[in-house]
C-alpha positions as CSV (number, residue, x, y, z in Angstrom):
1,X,112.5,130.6,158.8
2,X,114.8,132.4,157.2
3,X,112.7,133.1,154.1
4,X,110.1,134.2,156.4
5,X,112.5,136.7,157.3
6,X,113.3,138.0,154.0
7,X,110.0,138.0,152.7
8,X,109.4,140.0,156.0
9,X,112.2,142.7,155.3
10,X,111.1,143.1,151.7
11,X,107.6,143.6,152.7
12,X,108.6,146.5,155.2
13,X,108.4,144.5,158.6
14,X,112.4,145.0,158.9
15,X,113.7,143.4,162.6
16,X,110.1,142.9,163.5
17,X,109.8,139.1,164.2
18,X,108.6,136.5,162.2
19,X,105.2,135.9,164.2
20,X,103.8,139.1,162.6
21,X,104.7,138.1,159.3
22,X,102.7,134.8,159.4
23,X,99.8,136.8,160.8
24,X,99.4,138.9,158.0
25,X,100.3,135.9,155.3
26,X,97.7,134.6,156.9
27,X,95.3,137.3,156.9
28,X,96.7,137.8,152.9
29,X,95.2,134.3,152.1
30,X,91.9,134.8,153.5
31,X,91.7,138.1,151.6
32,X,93.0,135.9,148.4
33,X,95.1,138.2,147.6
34,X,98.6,136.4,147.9
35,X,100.5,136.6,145.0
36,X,104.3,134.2,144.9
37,X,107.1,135.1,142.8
38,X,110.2,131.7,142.5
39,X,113.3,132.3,141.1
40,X,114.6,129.5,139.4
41,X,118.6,128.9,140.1
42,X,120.4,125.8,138.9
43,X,117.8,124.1,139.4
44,X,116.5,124.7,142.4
45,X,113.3,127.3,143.1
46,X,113.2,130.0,146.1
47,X,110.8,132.5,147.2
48,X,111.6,135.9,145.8
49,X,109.8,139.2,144.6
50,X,107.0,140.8,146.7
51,X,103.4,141.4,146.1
52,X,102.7,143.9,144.0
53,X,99.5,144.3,142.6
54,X,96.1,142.9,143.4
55,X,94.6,141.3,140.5
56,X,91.5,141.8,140.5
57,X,88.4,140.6,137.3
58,X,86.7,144.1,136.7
59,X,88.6,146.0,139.5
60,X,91.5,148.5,139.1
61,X,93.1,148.1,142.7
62,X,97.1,147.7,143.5
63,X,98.4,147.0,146.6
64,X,101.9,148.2,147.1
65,X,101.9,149.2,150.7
66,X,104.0,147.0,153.5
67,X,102.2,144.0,154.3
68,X,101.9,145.4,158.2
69,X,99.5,148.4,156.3
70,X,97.2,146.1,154.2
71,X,97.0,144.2,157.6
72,X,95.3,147.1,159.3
73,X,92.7,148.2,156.8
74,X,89.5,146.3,158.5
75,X,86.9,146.0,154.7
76,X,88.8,146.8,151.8
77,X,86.4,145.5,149.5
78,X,83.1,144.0,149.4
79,X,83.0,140.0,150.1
80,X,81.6,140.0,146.4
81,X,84.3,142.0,144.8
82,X,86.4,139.2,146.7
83,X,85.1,135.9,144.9
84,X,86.3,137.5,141.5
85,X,89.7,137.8,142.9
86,X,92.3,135.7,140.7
87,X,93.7,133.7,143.8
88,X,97.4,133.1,143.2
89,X,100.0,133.0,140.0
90,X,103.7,131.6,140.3
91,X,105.9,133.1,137.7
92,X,109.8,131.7,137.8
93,X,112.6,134.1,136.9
94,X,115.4,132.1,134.9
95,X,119.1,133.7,133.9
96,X,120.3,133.7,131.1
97,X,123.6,133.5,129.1
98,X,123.4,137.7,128.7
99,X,123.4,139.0,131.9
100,X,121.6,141.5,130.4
101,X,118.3,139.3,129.5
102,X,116.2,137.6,132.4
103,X,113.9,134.5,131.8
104,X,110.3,134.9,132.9
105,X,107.5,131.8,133.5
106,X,104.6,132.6,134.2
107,X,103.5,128.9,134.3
108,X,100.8,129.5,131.3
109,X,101.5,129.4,127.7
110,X,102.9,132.6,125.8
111,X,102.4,131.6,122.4
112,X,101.8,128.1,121.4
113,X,104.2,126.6,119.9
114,X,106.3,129.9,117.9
115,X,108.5,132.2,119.4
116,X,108.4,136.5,118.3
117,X,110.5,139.1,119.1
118,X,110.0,143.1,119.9
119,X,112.7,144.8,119.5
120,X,111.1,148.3,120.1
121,X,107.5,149.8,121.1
122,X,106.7,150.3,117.6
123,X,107.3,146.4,116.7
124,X,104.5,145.3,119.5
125,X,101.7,147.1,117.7
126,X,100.1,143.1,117.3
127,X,100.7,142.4,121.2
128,X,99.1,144.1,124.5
129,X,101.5,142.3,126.4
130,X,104.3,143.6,124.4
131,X,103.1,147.0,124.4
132,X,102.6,147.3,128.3
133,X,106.1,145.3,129.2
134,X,107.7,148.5,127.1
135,X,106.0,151.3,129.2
136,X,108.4,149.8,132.0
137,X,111.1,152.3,132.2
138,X,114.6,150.4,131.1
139,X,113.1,147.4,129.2
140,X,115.1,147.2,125.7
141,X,113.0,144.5,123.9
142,X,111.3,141.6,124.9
143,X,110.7,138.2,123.6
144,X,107.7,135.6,123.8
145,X,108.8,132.2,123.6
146,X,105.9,129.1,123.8
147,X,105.8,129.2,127.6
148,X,108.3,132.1,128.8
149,X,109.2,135.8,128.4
150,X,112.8,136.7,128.0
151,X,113.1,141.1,129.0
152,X,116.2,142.3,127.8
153,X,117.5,146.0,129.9
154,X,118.7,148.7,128.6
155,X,122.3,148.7,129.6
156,X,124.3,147.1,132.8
157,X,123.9,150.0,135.1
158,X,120.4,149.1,135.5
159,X,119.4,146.9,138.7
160,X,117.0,143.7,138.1
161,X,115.7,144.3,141.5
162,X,114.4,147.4,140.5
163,X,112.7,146.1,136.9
164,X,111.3,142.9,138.4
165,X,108.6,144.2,140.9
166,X,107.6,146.0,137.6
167,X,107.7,142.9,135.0
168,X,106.1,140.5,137.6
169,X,103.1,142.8,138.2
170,X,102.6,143.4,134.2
171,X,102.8,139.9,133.4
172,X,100.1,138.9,136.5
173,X,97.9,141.8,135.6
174,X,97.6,140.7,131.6
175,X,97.2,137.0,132.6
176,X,94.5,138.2,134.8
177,X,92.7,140.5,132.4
178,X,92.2,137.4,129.9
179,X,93.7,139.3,126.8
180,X,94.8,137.7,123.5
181,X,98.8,137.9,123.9
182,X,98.5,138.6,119.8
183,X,96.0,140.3,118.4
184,X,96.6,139.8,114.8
185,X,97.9,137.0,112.9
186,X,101.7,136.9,113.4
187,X,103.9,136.3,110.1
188,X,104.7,132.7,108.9
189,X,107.4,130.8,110.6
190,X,111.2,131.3,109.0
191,X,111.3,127.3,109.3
192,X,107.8,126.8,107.3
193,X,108.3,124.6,104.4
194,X,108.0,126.4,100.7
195,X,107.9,124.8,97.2
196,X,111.8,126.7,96.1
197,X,113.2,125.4,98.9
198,X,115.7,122.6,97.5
199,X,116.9,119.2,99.5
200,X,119.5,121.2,101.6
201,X,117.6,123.7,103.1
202,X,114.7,121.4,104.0
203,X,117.2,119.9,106.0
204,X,118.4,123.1,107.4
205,X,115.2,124.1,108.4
206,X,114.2,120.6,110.1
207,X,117.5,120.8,112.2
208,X,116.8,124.2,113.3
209,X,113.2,123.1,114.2
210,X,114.0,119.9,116.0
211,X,118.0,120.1,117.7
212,X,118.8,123.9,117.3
213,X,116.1,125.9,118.3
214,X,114.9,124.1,121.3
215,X,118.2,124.0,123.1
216,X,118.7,127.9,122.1
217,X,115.0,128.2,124.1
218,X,115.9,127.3,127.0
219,X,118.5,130.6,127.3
220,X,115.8,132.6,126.6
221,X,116.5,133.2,123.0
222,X,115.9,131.7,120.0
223,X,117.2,131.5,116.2
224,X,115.4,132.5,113.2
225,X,116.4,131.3,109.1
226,X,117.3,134.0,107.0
227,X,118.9,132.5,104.1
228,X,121.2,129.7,102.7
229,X,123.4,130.9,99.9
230,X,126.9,129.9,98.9
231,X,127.4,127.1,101.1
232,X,126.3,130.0,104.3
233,X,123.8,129.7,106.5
234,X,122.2,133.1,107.6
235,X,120.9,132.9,110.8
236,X,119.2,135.9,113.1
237,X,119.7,135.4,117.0
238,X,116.5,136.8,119.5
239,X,115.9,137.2,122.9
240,X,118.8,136.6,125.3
241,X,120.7,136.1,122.3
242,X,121.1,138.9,121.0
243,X,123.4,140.9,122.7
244,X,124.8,138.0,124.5
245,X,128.9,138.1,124.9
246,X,129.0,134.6,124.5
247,X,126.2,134.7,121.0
248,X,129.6,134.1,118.5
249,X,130.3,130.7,120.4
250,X,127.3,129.7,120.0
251,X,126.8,130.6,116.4
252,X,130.8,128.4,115.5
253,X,130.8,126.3,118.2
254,X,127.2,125.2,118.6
255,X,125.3,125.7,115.2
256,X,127.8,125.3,112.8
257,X,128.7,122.3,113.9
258,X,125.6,120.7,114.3
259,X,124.4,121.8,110.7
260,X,128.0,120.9,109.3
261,X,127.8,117.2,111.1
262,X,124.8,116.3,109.2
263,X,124.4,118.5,106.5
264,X,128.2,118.7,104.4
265,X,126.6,121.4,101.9
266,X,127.0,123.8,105.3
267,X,130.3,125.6,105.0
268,X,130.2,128.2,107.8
269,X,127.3,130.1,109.2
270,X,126.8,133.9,109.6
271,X,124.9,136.3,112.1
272,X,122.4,138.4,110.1
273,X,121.5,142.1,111.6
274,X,118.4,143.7,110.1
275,X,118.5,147.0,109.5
276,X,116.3,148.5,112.5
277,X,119.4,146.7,114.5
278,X,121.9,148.8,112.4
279,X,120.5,151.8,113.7
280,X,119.8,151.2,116.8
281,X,124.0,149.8,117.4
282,X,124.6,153.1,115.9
283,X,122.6,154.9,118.3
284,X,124.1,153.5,121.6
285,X,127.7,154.0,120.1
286,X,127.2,157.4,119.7
């Protein structure tokens, strides 16, 4: 009941009583054009988001009026037009460590079994995904893990209730439209075996593959191999954790650690920033 009511008040019903709103649900999922947004919390999963675009095979239509609207318009489109409609899509929001990166699972593979990060418009030039999450006004970069999206804002000040509505109906729309998420070969994998890599940093590698990287996943980021030299690990964090506050304990704390547990050749490990990164801290200190 009292998700009714919120999902009433969001879709502009306000004090009006919750018998309207199961009308027009109603009338939605005859029309097949409901569309559900969960948020994922500490594990548990609650109704959240509102409908925000139709997504329609062949058809450029959004709905973005109050529910009570759509519910008055008699023949919006031809009984035809409806059987192409893609019927419903559940997309989970997740937090993350960095209050400034949110989670996003769409319940359908990203990329299959590699992660790739975006870092500006100019870096998504191989992804139509990419390219259309960045026309959102405050997305910073954004991050495709093997069955999530990680959007990272611009700054603080910025609300997530006002980028969601945005994100959610970009991520249904491409998942609708059928498009390759890449659409040129992406580059080999950091971790990829290669005939100068000596007994340690196979080992490196493996451990980042198989205890390192998957845990860092599930925050929404990820960590790429740059380099072992000197007894030092160079590592590169993505996604959530990038800019996280917390992104040095997890560098000492967590991957040293583990790499110096089984691997006594580790003596410490370092965070890498490429250059693009250089400029851009530069940039927002200014």
């Amino acid at each position: 009941m009292a998700a009714a009511r919120w999902l009433g008040a969001a879709a502009g019903l306000g004090g009006r009583c919750v018998k309207e709103y199961r009308l027009i649900s109603m009338w939605l999922k005859l029309k097949n054009w409901i569309c559900f947004v969960v948020k994922k919390e500490k594990g548990s999963i609650e109704k959240g988001g509102r409908i925000c675009h139709t997504m329609l095979k062949g058809h450029n239509l959004t709905t973005q009026q109050p529910f009570h609207q759509l519910a008055r318009r008699k023949q919006l489109l031809p009984s035809a037009v409806l059987h192409n409609t893609v019927r419903c899509m559940f997309i989970q929001t997740q937090d993350t460590p960095n209050p400034n990166s949110l989670k996003f699972i769409p319940g359908k593979e990203v990329l299959e079994s590699r992660t790739m990060e975006f870092s500006s418009p100019a870096a998504a030039f191989c992804s139509p995904l990419a390219r259309q999450l960045f026309r959102i006004e405050g997305v910073k970069s954004v991050f495709f893990g093997p069955d999530f999206i990680t959007i990272t804002k611009e700054s603080e000040d910025l609300d997530w209730n006002l980028l969601k509505p945005d994100i959610y109906a970009t991520i249904m729309d491409f998942f609708a439209s059928g498009l390759p998420v890449l659409t040129e070969e992406a580059p080999r994998t950091d971790t990829a075996q290669s005939e100068e890599d000596d007994e340690v940093v196979l080992m490196i590698k493996e451990l980042l593959d198989t205890r390192i990287r998957p845990t860092v996943q599930e925050d929404g980021g990820d960590v790429i191999y740059k380099g072992f030299e000197d007894g030092i690990v160079q590592l590169k964090l993505q996604g959530s954790c990038t800019s996280c506050p917390s992104s040095i304990i997890t560098l000492k704390n967590g991957i040293q650690n583990m790499l110096q547990f089984y691997i006594p050749e580790v003596e410490g490990v370092e965070q890498v920033v490429d250059d693009d990164d250089d400029v851009e801290k530069e940039a927002n200190s200014t």
